[in-house]
BANUFI-891690 format. One record per residue: residue number from 1; residue in one letter; y, x, z of N, C-alpha, C in turn. Coordinates in pm, whole numbers. Each point is the difference from the previous one (the first is absolute). Example, Ala and Ser with C-alpha at 12.3 -4.5 7.8 and 13.67 -1.06 7.14 Angstrom:
BEGIN
+-----+------+--------+--------+--------+--------+--------+--------+--------+--------+--------+
! seq ! type !    npy !    npx !    npz !   capy !   capx !   capz !    cpy !    cpx !    cpz !
+-----+------+--------+--------+--------+--------+--------+--------+--------+--------+--------+
!   1 !    A !   -569 !   1319 !    780 !    119 !    -89 !      0 !    120 !     90 !      0 !
!   2 !    S !    105 !    -35 !    -72 !    119 !     82 !      6 !    109 !    -77 !     73 !
+-----+------+--------+--------+--------+--------+--------+--------+--------+--------+--------+
% end
This chain:
BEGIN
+-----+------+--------+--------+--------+--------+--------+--------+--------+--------+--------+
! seq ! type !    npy !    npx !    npz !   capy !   capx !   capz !    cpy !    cpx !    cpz !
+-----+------+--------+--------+--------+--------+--------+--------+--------+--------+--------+
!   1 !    X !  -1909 !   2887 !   4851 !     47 !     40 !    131 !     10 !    151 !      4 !
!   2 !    X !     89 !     86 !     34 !     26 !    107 !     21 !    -27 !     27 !    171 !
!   3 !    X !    -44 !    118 !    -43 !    -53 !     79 !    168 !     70 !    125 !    -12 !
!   4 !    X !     47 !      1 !    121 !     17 !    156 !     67 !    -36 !     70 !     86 !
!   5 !    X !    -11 !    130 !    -40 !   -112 !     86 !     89 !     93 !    123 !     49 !
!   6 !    X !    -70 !     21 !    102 !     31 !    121 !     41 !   -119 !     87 !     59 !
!   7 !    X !     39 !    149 !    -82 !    -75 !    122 !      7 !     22 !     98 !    102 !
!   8 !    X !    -99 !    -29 !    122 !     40 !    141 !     63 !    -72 !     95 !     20 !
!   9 !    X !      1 !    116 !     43 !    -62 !    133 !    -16 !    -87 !    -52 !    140 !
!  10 !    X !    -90 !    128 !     37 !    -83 !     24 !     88 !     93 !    -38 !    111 !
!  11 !    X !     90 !     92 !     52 !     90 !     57 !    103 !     39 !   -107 !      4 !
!  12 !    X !     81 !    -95 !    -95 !    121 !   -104 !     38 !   -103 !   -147 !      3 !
!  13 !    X !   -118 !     -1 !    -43 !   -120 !   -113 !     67 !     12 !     32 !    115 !
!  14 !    X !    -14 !    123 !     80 !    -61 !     36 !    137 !    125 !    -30 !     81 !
!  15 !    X !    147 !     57 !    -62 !     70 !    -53 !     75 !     61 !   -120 !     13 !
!  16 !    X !     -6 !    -82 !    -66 !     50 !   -165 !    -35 !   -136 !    -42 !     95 !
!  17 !    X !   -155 !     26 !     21 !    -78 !    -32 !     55 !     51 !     43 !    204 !
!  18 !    X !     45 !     77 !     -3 !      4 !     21 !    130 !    119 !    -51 !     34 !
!  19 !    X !     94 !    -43 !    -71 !    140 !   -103 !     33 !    -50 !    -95 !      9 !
!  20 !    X !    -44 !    -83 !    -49 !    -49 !    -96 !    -23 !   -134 !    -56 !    178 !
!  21 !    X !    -40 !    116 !     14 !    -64 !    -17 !    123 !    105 !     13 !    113 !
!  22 !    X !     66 !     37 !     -9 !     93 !     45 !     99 !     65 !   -142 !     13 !
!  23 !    X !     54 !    -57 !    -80 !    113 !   -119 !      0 !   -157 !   -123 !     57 !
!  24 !    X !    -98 !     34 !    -52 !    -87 !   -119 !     45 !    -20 !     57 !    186 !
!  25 !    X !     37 !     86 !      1 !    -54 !     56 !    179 !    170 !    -70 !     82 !
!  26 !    X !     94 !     48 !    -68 !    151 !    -31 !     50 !    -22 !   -158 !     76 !
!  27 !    X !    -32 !    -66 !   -148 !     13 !   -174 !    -30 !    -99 !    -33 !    113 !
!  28 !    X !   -113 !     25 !     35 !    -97 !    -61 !     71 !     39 !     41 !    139 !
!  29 !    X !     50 !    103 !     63 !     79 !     68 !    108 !     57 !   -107 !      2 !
!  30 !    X !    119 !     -8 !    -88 !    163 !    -73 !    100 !    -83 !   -162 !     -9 !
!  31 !    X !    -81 !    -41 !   -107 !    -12 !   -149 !    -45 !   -154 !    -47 !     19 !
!  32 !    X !    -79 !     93 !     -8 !   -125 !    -13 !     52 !    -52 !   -109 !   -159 !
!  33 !    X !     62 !     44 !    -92 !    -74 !    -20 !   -126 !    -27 !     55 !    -99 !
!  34 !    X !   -134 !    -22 !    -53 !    -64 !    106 !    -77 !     29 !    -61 !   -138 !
!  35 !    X !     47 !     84 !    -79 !     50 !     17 !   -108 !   -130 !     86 !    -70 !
!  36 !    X !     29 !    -76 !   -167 !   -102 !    105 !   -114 !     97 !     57 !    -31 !
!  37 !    X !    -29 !    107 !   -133 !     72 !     58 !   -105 !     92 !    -11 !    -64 !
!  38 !    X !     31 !   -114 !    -39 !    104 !    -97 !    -63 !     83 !    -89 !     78 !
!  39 !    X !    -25 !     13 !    166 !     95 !    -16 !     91 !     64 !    109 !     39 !
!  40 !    X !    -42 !     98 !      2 !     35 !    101 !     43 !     99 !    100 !    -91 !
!  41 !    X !    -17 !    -28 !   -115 !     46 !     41 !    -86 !    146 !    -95 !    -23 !
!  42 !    X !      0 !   -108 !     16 !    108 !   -118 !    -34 !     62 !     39 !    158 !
!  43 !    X !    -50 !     -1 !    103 !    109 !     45 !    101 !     85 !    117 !     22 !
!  44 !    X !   -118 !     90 !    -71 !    126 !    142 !    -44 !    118 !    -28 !   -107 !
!  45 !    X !    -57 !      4 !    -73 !     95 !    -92 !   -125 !    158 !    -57 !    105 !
!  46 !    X !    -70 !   -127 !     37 !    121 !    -26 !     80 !     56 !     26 !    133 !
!  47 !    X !    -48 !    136 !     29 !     78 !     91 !     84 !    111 !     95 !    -66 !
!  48 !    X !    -59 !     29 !   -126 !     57 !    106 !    -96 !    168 !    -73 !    -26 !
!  49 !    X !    -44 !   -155 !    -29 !     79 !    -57 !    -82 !    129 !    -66 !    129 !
!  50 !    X !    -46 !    -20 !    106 !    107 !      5 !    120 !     57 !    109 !      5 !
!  51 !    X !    -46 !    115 !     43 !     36 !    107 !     30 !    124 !     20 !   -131 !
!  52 !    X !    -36 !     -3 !   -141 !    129 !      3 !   -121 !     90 !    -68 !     25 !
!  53 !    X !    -32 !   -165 !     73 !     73 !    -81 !      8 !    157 !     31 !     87 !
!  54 !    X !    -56 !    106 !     84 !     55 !     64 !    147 !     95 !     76 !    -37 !
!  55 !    X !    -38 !     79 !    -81 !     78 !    120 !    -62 !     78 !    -27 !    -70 !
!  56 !    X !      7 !   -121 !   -103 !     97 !    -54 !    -75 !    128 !    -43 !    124 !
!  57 !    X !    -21 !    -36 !     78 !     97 !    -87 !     81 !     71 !     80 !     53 !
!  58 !    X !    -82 !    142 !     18 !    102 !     70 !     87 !     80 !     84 !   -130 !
!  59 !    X !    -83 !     45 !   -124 !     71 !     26 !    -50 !    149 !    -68 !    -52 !
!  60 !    X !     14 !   -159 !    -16 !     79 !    -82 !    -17 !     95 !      3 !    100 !
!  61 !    X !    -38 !     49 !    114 !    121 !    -37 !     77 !     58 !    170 !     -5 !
!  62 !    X !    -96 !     81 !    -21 !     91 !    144 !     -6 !    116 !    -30 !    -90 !
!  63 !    X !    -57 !    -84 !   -147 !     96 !     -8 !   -120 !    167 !    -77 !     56 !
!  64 !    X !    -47 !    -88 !     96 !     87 !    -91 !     27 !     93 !     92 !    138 !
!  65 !    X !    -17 !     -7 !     30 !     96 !    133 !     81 !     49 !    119 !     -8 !
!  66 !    X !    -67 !     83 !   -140 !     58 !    118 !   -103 !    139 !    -39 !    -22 !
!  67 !    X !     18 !    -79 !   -110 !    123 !    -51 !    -33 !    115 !    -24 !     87 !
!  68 !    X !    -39 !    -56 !    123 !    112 !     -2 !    150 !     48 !    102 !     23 !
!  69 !    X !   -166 !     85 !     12 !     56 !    150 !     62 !     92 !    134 !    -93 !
!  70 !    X !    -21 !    -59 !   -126 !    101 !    100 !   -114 !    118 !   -104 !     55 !
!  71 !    X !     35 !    -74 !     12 !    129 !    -70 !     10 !     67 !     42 !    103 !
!  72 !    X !    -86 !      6 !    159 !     86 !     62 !     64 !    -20 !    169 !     11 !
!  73 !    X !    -62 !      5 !    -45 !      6 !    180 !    -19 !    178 !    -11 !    -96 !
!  74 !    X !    -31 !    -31 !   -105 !    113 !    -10 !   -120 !    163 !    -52 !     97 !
!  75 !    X !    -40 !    -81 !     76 !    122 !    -62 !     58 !     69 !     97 !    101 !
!  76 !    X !   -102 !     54 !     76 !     57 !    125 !     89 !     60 !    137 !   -104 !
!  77 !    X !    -27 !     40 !    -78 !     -2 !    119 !    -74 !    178 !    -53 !    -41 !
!  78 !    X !     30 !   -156 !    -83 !    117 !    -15 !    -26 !    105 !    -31 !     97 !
!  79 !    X !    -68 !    -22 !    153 !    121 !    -40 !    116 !     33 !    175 !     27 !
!  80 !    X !    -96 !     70 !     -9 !     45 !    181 !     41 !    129 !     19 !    -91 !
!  81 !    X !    -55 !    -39 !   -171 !     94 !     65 !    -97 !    145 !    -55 !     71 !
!  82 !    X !    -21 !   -114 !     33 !    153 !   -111 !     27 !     76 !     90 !    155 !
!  83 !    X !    -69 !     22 !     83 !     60 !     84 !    109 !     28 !    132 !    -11 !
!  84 !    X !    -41 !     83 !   -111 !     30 !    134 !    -10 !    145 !     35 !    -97 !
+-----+------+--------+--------+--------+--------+--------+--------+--------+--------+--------+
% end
């Protein structure tokens, strides 16, 4: 069986420790449930991983309306050439 670890410094224990309290203070606020370490940690996780999810979509639709907008940019530029 293979394991993986992760090494963190003083500073980035202390701060992964005080996120980690924070998301357990959030969760028990809105939900009034107390979460350990490894909940707390798996709900950031999948905040992180919505939040990417979010950004992809909008980036996708920027992609998908780029292409329109060179078209009619492009389409006006050749109706000018045609009237001048």
């Amino acid at each position: 069986m293979l394991t993986k670890a992760l090494v963190l410094t003083d500073g980035e224990a202390d701060l992964l420790s005080r996120v980690l309290e924070e998301v357990k203070t959030k969760t028990f606020e809105e939900s009034e449930v107390n979460l350990d370490d490894s909940q707390a940690l798996d709900t950031l996780i999948s905040c992180f991983r919505n939040a990417e999810k979010q950004e992809l979509k909008k980036e996708r639709r920027h992609t998908y309306f780029s292409p329109l907008g060179k078209r009619l940019v492009l389409g006006t530029l050749l109706d000018r050439q045609r009237l001048e």
